[in-house]
C-alpha positions in Angstrom: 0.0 0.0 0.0 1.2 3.4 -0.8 2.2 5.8 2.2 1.6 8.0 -0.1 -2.0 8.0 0.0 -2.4 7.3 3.4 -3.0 9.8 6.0 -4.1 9.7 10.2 -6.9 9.6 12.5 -6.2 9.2 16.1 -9.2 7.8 18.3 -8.8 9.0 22.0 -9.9 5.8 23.9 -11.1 6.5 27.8 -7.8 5.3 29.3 -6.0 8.4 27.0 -4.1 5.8 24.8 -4.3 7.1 21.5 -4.7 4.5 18.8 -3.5 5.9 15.3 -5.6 4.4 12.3 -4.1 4.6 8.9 -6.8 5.7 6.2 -6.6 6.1 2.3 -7.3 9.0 -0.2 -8.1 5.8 -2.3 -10.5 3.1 -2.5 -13.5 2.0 -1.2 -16.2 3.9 1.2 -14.5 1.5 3.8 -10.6 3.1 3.5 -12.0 5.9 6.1 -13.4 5.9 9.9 -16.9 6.5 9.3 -18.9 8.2 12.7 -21.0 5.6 13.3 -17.4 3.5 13.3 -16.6 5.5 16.1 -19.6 5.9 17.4 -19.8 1.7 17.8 -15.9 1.8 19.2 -16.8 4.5 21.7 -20.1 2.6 22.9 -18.0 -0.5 23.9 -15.8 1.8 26.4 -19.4 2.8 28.7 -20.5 1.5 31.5 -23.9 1.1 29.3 -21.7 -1.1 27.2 -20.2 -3.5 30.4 -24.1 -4.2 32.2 -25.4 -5.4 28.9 -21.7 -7.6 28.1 -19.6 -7.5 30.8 -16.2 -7.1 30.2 -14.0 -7.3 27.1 -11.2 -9.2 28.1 -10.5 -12.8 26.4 -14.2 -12.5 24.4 -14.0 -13.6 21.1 -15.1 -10.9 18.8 -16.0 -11.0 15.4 -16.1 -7.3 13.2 -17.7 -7.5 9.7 -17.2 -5.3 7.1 -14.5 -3.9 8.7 -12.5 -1.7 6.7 -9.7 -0.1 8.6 -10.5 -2.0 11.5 -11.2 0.8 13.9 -14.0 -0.4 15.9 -12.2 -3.8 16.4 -9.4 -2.2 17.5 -10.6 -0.5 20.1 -11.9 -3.8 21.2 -9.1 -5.1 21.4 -7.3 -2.6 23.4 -10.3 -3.4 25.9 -8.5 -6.9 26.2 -11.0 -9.1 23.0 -9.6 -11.4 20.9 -10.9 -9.6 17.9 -10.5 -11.0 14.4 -11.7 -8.3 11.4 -13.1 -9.2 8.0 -13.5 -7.6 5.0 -13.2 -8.3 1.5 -9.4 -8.8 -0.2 -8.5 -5.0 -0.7 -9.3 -4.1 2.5 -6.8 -6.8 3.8 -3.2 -4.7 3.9 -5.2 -1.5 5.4 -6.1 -3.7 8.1 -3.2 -5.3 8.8 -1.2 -2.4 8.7 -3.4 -0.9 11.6 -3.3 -3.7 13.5 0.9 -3.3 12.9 0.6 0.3 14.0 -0.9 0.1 17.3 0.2 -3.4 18.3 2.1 -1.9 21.3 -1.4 -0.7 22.9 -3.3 -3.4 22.0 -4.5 -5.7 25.5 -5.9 -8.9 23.3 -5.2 -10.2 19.9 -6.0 -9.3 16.7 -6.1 -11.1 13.2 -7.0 -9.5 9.6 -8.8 -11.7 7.5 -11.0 -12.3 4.2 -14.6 -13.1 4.7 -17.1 -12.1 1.5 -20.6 -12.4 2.7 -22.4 -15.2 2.0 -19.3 -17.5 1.5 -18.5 -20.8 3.8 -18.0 -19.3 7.4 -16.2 -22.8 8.9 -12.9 -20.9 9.5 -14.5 -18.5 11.8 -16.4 -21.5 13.8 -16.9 -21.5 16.7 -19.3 -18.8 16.5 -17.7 -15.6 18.3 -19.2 -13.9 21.6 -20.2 -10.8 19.8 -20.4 -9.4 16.6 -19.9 -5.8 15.5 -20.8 -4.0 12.5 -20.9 -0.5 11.5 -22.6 1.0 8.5 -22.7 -2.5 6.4 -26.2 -2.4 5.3 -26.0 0.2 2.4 -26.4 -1.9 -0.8 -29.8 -4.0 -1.9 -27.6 -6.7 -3.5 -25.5 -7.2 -0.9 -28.6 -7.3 2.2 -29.4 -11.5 1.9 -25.2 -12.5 1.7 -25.2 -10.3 4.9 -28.1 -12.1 6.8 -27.0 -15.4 5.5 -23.0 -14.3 6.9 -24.9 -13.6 10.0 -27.0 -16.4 10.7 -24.6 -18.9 10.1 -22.1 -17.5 12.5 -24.6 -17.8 15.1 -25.8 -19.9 17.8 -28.9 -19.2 20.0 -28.6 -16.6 21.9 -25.6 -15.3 19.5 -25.6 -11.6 20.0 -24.7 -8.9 17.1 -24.5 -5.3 17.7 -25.2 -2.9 14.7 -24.6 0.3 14.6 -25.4 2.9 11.0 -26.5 6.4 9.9 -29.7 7.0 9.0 -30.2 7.3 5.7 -33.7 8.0 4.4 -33.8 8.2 0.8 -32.1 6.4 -2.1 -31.0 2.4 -2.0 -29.6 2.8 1.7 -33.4 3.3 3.2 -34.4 0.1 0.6 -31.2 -1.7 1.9 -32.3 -1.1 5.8 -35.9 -2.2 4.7 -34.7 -5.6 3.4 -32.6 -6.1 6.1 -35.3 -5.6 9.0 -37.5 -8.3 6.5 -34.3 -10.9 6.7 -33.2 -10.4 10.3 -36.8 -11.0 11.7 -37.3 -14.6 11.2 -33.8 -15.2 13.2 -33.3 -12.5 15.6 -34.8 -10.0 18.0 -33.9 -6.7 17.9 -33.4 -4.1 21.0 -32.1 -0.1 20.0 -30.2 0.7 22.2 -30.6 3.6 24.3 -28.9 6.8 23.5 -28.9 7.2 26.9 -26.5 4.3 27.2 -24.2 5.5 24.6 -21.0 7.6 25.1 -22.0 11.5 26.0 -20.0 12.9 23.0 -20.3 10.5 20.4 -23.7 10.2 19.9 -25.9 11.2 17.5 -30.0 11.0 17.0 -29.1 10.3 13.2 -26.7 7.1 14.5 -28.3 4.0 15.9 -27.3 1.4 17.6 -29.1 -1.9 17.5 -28.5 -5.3 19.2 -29.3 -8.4 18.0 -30.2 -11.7 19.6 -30.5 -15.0 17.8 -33.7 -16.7 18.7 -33.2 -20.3 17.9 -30.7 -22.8 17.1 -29.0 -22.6 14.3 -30.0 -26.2 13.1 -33.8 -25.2 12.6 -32.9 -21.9 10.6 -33.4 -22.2 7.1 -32.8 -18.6 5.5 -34.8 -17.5 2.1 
């Protein structure tokens, strides 16, 4: 990857370490920190956060649609064991973040391939949690998602996910499917702004848990 085209954002976490994430001029919508990113990667240092999870340390967390990896690394300086996916060119942005801040970092944390929709054994057992920020924007891509996301599940698999709202254009048709796909499999719980981090916050960000209702054995997904 080309220095050249890469330039900083530092995220401030609670304990004042500052973890420095590497973004590019070029690529995708996922080469930047997006705010409802940081809006996920503050949430998990609140005491909001801890009553509904407990702690971070030694969970197994899975981040989807990761692009720089931001969100999962704040994670992991919280102690997870945190492995981030995205698709291929996403890979060397990722690593390289996890190679800048691997001094700060309390767990581990592991860069890897996963398109949506594609054989999830490699990632089995299923994780403790699931994050995701601002992965539900295109139509096409909604049922590879859900499918992703039930098969890495067990019952009672929790998945937080956190977006903009976006009322117009594919993004709101995008959300709509998703709700329609999700149903069948999980419950769904906003969570509270309340509960979120006093700065970043926003009433156009939401945060959503959700819960897998039954075993994955009985799922069948259309």
């Amino acid at each position: 990857m080309d220095a050249g085209n890469l330039f900083d954002r530092e995220i401030e976490c609670e304990d004042e370490t500052i973890l420095t994430i590497k973004q590019s001029f070029i690529g995708d919508v996922g080469c930047v920190v997006w705010d409802a990113a940081l809006v996920l990667a503050k949430y998990l240092e609140t005491s909001g956060f801890r009553r509904r999870y407990g702690e971070l340390t030694k969970k197994r967390l899975l981040e989807l649609g990761a692009g720089t990896g931001a969100t999962g690394l704040v994670a992991c300086r919280l102690g997870a064991d945190v492995i981030l996916t995205d698709l291929p060119d996403f890979l060397p942005l990722m690593e390289m973040n996890i190679q800048t801040n691997e001094s700060a970092l309390m767990g581990s944390a592991k860069a890897r391939v996963l398109k949506w929709g594609d054989d999830v054994a490699d990632f089995l057992p299923s994780p403790d949690l699931i994050l995701m920020s601002d992965c539900v924007y295109y139509p096409e891509s909604v049922g590879p998602l859900v499918k992703t996301l039930v098969d890495l599940t067990n019952q009672g698999g929790q998945i937080i996910c956190c977006y903009e709202e976006r009322t117009i254009g594919q993004n709101a048709e995008a959300h709509k499917l998703f709700d329609q796909l999700m149903d069948p499999h999980f419950s769904v719980e906003e969570i509270p702004r309340g509960e979120l981090h006093p700065v970043y916050n926003s009433k156009e960000i939401h945060v959503k848990q959700y819960r897998r209702k039954t075993d994955v054995s009985e799922d069948t997904l259309s």
